[in-house]
N, CA, C and O of each residue as an XYZ file, in Angstrom:
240
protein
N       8.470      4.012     39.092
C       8.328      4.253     37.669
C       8.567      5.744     37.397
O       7.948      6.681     37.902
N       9.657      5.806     36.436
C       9.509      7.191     35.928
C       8.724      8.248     35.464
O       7.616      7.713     35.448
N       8.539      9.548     35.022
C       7.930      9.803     34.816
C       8.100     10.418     32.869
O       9.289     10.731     32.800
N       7.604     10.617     31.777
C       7.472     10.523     30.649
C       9.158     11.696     30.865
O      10.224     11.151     30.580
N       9.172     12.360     31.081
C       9.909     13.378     30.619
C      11.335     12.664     31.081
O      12.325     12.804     30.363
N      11.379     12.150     31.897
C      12.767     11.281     32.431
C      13.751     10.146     31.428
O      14.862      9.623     31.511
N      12.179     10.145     30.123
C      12.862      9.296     29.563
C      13.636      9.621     27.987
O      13.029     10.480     27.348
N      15.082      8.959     27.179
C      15.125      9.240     26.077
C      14.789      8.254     25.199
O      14.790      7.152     25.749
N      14.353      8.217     23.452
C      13.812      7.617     22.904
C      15.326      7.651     21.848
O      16.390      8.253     21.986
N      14.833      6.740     20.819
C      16.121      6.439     19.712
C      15.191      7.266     18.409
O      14.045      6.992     18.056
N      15.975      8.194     17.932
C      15.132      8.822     17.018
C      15.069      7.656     15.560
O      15.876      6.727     15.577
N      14.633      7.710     15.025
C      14.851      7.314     13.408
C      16.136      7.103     12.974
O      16.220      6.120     12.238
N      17.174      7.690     13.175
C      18.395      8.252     12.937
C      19.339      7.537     13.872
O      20.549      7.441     13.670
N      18.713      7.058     14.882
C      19.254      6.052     15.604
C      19.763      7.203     16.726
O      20.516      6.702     17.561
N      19.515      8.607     16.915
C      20.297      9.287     17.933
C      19.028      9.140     19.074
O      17.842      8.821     18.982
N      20.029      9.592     20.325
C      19.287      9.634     21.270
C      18.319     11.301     21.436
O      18.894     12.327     21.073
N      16.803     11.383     22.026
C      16.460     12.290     22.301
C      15.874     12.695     23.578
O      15.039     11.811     23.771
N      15.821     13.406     24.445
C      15.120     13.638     25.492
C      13.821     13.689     25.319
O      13.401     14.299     24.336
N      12.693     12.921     26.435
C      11.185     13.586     25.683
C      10.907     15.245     26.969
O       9.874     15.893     27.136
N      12.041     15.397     27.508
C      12.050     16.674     28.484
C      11.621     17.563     27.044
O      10.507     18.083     26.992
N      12.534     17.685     25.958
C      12.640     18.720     25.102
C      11.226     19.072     24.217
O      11.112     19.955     23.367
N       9.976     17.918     24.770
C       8.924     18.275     24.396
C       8.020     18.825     25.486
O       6.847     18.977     25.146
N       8.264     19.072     26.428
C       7.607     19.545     27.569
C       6.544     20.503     27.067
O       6.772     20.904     25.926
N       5.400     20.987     27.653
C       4.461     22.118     27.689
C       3.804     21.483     25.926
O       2.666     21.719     25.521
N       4.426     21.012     25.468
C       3.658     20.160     24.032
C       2.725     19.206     23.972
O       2.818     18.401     24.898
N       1.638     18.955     23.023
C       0.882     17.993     23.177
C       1.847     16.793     22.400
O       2.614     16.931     21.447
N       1.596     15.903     22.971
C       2.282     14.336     22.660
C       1.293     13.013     22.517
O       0.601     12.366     23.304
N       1.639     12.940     20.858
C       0.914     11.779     20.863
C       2.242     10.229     20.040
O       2.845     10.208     18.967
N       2.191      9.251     21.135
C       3.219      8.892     21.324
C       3.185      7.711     20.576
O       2.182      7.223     21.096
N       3.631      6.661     19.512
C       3.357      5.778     18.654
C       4.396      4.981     18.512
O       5.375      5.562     18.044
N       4.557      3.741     18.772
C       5.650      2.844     18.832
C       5.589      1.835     17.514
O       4.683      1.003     17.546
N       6.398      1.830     16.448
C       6.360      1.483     15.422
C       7.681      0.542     15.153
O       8.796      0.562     15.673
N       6.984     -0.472     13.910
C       8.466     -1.091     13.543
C       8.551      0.073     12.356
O       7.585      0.452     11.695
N      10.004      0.591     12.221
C      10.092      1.372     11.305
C      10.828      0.653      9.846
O      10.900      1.069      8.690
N      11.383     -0.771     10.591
C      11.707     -1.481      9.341
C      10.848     -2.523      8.890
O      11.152     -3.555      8.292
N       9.722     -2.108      9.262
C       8.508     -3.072      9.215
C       7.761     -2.788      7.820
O       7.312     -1.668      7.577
N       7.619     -4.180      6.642
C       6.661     -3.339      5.502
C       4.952     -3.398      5.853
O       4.212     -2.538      5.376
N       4.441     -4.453      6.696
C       3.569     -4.679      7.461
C       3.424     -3.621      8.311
O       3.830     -3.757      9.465
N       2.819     -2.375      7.893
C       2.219     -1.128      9.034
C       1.535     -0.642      8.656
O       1.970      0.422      8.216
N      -0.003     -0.825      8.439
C      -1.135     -0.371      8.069
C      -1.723      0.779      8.544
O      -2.657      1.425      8.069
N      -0.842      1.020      9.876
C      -1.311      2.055     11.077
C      -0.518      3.451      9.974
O      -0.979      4.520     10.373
N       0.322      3.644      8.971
C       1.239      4.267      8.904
C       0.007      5.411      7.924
O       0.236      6.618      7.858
N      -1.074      4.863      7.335
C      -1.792      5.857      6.479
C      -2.872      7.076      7.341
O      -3.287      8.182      6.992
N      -3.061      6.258      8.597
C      -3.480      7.300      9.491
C      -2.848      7.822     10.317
O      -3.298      8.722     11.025
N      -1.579      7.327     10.405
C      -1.054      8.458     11.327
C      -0.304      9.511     10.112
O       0.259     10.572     10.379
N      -0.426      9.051      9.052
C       0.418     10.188      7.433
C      -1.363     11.301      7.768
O      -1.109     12.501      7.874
N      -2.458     11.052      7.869
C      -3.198     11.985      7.656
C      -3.074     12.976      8.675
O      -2.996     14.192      8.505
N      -3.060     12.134     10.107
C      -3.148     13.068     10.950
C      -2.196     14.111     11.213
O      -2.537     15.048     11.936
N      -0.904     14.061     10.657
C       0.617     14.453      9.923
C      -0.367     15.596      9.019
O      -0.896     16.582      9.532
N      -0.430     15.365      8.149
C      -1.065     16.565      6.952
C      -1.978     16.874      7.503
O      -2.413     17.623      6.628
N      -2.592     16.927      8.166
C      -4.016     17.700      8.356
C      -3.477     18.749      9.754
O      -3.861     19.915      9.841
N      -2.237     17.896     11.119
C      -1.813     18.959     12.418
C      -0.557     19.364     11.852
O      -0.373     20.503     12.281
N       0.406     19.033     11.115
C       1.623     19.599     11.098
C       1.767     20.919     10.963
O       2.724     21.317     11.627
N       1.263     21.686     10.430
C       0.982     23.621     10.174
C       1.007     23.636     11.884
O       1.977     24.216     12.371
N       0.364     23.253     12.498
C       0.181     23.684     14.339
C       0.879     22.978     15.191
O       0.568     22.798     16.368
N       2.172     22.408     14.453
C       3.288     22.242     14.988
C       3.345     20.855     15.826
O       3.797     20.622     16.948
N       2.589     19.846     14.668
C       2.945     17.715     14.885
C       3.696     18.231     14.581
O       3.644     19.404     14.213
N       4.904     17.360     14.640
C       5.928     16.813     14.087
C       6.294     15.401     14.191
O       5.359     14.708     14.592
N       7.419     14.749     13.940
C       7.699     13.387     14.107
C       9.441     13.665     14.452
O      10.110     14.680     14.256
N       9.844     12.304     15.048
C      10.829     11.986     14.895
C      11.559     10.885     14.647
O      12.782     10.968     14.531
């Protein structure tokens, strides 16, 4: 089994990304339907978004 950084993910955008390019970062990792209207999970992970993004969450 690999290890996290070995692997790439499909951004939003449909491009490919390395998760190498997050290295030394904290990662909190969330597997979503993004064409899903059924995602209840989406209002807490929007807070935790506004409340860490200034200290550098981001999404992709």
């Amino acid at each position: 089994m690999g290890k996290i950084y070995d692997f790439k993910i499909k951004t939003r955008e449909g491009t490919d990304k390395a998760m190498s390019d997050f290295k030394g970062k904290v990662l909190l990792i969330v597997n979503m339907a993004t064409g899903c209207g059924f995602t209840p999970q989406y209002e807490g992970l929007e807070k935790l978004y506004e409340k860490y993004h200034d200290k550098g969450l981001g999404n992709i």
